[in-house]
TORROBA-85748 format. One record per atom (N, C-alpha, C): residue number from 1; residue in one letter; atom name; x, y, z. Coordinates in Angstrom, 3 decimals. Each point is the difference from the previous one (the first is absolute). Layout:
BEGIN
+-----+----+----+----------+----------+----------+
!   i ! aa ! at !       px !       py !       pz !
+-----+----+----+----------+----------+----------+
! NUM !  A ! CA !        X !        Y !        Z !
...
+-----+----+----+----------+----------+----------+
END
This chain:
BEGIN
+-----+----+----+----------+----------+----------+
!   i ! aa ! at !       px !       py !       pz !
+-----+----+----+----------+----------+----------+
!   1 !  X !  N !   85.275 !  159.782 !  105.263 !
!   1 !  X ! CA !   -0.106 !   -0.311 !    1.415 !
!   1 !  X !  C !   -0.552 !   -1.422 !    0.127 !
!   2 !  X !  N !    0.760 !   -0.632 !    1.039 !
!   2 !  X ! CA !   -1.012 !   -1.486 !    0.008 !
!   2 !  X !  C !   -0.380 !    0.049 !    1.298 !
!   3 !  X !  N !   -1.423 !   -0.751 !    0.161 !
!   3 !  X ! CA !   -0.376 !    0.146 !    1.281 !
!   3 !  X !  C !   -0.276 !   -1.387 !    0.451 !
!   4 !  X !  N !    0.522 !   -0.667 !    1.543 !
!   4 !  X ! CA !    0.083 !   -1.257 !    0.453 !
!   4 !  X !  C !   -0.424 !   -0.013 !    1.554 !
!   5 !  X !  N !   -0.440 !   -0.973 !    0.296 !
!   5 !  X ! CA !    0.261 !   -0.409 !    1.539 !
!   5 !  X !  C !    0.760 !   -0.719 !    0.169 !
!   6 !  X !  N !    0.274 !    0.038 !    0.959 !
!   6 !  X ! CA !    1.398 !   -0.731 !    0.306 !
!   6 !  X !  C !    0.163 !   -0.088 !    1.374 !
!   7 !  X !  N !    0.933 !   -1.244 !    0.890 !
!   7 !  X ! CA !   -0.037 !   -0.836 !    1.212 !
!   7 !  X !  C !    0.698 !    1.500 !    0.760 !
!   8 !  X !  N !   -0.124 !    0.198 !    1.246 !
!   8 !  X ! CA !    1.104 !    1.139 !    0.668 !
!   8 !  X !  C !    1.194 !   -0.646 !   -0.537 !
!   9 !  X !  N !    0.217 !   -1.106 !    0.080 !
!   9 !  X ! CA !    1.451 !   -0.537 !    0.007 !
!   9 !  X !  C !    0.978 !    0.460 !   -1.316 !
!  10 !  X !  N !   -1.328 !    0.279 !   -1.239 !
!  10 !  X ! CA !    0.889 !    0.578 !   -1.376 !
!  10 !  X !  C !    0.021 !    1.077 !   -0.518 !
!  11 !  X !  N !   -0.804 !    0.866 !    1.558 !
!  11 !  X ! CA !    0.088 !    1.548 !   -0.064 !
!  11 !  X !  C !    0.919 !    0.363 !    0.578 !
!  12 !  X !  N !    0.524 !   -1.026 !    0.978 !
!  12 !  X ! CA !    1.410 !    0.433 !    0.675 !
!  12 !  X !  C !    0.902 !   -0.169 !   -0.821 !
!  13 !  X !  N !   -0.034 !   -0.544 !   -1.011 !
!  13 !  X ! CA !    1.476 !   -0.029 !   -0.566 !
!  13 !  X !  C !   -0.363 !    0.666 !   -1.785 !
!  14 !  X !  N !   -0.749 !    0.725 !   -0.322 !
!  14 !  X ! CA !    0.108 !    0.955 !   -0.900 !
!  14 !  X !  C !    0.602 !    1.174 !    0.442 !
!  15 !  X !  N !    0.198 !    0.620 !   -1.299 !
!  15 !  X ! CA !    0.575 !    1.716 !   -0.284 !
!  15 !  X !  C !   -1.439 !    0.504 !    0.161 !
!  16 !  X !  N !    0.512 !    0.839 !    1.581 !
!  16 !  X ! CA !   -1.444 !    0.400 !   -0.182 !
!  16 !  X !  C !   -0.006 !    2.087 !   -0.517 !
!  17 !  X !  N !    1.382 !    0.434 !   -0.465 !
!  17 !  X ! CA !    0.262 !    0.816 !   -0.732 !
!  17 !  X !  C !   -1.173 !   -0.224 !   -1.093 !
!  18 !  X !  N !   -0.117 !   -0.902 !   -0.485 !
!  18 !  X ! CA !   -0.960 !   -0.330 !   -1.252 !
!  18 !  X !  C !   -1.449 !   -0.404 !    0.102 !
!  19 !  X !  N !   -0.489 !    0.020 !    1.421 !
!  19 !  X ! CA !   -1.322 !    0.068 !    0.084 !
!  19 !  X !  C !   -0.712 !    1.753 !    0.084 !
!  20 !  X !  N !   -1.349 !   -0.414 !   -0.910 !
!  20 !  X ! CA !   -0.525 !    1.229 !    0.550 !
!  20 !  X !  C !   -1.034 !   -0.091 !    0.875 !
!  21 !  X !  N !   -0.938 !   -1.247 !   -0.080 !
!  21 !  X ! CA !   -1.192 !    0.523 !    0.860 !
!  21 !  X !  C !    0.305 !   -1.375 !    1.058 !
!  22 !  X !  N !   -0.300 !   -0.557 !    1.102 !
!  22 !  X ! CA !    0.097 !   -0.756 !    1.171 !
!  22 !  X !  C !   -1.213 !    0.139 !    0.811 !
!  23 !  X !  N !   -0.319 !   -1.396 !    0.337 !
!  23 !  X ! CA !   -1.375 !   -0.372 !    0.672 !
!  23 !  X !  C !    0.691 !   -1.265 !    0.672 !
!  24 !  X !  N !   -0.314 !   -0.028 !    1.505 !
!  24 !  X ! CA !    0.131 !   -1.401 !    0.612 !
!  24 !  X !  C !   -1.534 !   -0.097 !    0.304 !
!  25 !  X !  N !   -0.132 !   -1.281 !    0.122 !
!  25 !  X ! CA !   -1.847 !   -0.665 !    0.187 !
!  25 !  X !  C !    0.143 !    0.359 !    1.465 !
!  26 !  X !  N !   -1.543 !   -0.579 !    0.799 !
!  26 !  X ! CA !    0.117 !    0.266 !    1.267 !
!  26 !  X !  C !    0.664 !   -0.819 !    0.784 !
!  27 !  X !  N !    0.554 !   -1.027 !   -0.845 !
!  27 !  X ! CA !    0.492 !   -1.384 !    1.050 !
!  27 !  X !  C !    1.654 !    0.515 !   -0.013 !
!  28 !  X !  N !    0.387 !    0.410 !   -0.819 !
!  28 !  X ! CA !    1.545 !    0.843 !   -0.311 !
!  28 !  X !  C !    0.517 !   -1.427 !   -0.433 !
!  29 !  X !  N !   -0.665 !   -0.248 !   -0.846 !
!  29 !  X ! CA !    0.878 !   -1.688 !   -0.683 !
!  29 !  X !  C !    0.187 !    0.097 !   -1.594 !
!  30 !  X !  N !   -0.796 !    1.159 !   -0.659 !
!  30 !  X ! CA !   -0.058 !    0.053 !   -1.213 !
!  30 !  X !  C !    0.218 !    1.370 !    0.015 !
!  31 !  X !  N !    0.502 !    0.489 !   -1.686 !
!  31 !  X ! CA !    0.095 !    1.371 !   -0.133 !
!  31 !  X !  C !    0.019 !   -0.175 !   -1.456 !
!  32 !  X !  N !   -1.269 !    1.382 !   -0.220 !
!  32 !  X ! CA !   -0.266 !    0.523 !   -1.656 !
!  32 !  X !  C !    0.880 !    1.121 !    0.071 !
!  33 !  X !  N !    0.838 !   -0.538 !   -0.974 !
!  33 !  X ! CA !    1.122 !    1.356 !   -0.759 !
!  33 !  X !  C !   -0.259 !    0.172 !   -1.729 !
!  34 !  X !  N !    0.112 !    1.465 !   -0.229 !
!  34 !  X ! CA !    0.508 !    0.138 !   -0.993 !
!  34 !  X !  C !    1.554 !    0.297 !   -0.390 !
!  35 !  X !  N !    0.429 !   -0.656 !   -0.546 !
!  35 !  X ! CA !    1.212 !    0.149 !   -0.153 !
!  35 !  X !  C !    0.839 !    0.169 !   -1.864 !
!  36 !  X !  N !    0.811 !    0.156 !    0.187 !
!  36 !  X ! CA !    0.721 !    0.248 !   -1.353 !
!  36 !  X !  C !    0.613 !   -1.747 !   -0.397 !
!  37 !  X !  N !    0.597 !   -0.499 !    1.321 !
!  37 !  X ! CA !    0.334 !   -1.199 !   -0.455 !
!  37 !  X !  C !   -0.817 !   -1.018 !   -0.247 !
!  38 !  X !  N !    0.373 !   -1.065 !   -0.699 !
!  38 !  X ! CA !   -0.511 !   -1.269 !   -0.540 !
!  38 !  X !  C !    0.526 !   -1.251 !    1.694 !
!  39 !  X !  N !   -0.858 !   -0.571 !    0.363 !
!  39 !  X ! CA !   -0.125 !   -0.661 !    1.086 !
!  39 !  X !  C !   -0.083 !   -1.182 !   -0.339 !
!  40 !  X !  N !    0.566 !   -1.335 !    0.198 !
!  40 !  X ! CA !   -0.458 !   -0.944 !   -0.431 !
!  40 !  X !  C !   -0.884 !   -0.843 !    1.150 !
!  41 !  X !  N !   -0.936 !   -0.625 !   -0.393 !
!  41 !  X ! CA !   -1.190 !   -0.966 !    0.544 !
!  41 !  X !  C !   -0.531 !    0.891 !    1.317 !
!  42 !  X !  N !   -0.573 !    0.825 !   -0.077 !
!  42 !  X ! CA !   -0.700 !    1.122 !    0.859 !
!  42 !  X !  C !   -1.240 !   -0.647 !    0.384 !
!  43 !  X !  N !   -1.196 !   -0.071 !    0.794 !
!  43 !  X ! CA !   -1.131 !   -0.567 !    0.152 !
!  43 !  X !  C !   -0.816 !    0.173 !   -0.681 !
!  44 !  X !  N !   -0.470 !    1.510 !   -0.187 !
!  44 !  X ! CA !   -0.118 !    0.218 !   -1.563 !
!  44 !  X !  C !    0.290 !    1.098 !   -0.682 !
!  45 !  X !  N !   -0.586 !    0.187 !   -0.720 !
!  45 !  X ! CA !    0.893 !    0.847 !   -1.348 !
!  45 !  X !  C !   -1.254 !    0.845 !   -0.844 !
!  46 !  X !  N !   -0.053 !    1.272 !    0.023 !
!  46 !  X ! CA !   -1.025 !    0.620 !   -0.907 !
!  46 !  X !  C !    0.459 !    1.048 !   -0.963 !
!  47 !  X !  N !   -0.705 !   -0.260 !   -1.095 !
!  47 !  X ! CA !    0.453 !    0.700 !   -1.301 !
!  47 !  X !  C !    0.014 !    1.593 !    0.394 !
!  48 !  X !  N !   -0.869 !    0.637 !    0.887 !
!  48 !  X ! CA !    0.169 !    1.385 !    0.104 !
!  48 !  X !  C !   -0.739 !    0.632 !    1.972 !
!  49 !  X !  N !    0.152 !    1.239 !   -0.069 !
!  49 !  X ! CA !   -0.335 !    0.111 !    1.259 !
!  49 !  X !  C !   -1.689 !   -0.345 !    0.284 !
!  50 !  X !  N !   -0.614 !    0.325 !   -1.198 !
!  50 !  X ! CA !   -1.507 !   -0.335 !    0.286 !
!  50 !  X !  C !   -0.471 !   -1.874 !    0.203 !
!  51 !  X !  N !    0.767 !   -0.710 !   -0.656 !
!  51 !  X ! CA !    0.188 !   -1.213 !    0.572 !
!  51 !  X !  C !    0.318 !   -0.027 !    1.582 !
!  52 !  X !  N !    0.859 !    0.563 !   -0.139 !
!  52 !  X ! CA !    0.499 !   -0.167 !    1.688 !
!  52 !  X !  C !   -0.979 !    0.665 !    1.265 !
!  53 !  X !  N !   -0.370 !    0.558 !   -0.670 !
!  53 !  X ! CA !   -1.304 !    0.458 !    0.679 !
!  53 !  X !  C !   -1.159 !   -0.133 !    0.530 !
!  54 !  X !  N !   -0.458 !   -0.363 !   -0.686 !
!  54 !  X ! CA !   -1.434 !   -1.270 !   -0.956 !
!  54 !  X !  C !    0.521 !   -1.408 !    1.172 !
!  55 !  X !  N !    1.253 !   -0.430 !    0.184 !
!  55 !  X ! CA !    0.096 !   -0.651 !    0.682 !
!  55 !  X !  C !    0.152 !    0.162 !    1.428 !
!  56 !  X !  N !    0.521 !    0.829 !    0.513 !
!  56 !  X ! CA !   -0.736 !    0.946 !    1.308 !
!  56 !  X !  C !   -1.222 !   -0.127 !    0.449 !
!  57 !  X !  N !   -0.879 !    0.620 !   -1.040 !
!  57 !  X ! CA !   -0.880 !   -0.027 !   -0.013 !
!  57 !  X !  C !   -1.139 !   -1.129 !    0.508 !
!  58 !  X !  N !    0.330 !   -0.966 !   -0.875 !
!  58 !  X ! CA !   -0.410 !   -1.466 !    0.013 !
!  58 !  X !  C !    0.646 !   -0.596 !    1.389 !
!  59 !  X !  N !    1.253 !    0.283 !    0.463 !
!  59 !  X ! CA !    0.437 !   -1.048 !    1.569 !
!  59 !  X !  C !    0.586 !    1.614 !    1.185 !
!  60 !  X !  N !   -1.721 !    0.735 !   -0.138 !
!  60 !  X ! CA !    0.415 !    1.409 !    1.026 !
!  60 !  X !  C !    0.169 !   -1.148 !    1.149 !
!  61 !  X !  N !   -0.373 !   -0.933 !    0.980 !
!  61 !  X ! CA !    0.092 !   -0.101 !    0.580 !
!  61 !  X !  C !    1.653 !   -0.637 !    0.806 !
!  62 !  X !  N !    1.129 !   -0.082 !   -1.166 !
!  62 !  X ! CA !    0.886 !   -0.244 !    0.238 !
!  62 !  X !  C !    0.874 !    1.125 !   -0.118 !
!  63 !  X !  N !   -0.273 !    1.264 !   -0.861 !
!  63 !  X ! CA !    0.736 !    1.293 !   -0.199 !
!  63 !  X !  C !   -0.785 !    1.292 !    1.200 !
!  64 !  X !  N !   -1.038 !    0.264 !   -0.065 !
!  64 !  X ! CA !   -0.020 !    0.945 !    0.291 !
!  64 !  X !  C !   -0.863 !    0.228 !    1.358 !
!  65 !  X !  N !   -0.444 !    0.175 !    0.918 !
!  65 !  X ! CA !   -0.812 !   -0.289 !    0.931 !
!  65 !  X !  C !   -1.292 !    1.342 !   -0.495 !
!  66 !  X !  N !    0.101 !    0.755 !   -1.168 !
!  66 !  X ! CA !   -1.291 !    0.822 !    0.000 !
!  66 !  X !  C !   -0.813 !   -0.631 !   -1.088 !
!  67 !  X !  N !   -0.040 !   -1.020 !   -0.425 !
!  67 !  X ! CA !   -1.087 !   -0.537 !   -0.731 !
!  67 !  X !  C !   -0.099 !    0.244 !   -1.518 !
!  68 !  X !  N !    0.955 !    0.725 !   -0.100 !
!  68 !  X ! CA !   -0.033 !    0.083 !   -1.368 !
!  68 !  X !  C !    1.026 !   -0.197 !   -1.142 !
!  69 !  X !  N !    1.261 !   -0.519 !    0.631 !
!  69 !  X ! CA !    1.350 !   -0.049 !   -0.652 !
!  69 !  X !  C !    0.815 !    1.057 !   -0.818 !
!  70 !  X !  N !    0.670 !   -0.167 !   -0.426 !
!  70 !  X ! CA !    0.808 !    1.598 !   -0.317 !
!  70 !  X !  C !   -0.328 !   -0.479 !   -1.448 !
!  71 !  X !  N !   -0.270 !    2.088 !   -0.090 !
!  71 !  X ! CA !   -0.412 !    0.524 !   -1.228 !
!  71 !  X !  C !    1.363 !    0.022 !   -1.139 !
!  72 !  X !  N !   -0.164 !    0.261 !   -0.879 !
!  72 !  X ! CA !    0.826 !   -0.674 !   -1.487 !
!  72 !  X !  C !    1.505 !    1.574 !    0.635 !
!  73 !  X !  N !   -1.409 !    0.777 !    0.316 !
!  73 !  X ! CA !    1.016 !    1.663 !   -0.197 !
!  73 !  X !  C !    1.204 !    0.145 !    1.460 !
!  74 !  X !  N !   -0.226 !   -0.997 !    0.861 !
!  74 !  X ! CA !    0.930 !    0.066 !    0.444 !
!  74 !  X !  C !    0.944 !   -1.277 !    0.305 !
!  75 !  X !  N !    0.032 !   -0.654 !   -1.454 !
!  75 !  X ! CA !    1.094 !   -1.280 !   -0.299 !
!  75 !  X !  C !    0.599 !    1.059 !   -0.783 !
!  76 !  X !  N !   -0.638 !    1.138 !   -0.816 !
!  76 !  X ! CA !    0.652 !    0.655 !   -1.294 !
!  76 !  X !  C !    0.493 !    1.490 !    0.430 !
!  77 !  X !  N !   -0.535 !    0.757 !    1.414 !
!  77 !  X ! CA !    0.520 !    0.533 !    0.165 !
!  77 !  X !  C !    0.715 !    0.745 !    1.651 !
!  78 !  X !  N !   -0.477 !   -1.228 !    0.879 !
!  78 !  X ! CA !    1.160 !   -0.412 !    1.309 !
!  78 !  X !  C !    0.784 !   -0.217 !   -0.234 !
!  79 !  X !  N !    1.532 !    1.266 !    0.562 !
!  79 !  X ! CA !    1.427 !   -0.720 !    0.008 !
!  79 !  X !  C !    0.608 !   -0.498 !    1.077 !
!  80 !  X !  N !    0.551 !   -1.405 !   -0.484 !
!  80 !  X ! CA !    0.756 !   -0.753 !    1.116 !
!  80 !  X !  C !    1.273 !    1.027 !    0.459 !
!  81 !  X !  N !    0.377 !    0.345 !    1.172 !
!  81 !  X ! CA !    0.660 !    0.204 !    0.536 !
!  81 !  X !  C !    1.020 !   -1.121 !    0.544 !
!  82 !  X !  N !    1.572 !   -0.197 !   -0.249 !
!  82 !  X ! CA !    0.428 !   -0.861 !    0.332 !
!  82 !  X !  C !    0.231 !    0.236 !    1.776 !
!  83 !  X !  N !   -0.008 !    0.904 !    0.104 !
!  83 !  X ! CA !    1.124 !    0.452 !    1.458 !
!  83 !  X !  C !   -1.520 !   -0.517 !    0.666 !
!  84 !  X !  N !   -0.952 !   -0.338 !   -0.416 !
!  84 !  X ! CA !   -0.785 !   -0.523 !    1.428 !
!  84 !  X !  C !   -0.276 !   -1.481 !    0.009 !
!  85 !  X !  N !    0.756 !   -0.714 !   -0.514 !
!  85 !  X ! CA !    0.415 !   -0.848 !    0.297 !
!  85 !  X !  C !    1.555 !   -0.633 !    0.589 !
!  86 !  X !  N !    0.447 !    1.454 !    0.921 !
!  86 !  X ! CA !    1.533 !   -0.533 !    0.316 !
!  86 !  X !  C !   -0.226 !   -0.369 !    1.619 !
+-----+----+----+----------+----------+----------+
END
């Protein structure tokens, strides 16, 4: 699994068949996916979901409005639903 942020603009144009977990920030300008595909030049890029996390963590005030950023267990075990994004 690789896990990235990435602009809305290069979440609109992935397979999102191949994402599993989906997070837009509160500004809806960025989005943490895990995904199956390889993305090129993403904002950034973390080796696993607890990275991606850890970084949540560190900028809650751009992800999450409860102060604490999202936990590892639900990058690893929230499923993206595509149909709610149609």
């Amino acid at each position: 699994m690789n896990y990235y942020i990435i602009t809305t603009e290069v979440y609109n144009t992935i397979n999102k068949a191949n994402i599993r977990f989906r997070l837009f920030n509160l500004a809806k300008t960025n989005v943490l996916v895990s995904t199956t595909d390889t993305i090129s030049n993403p904002i950034e890029e973390f080796s696993n979901s607890t990275d991606a996390s850890t970084y949540t963590q560190t900028n809650k005030v751009d992800w999450t409005d409860n102060g604490y950023g999202i936990p590892q267990w639900d990058i690893d075990f929230m499923e993206y639903i595509p149909e709610l994004d149609v």
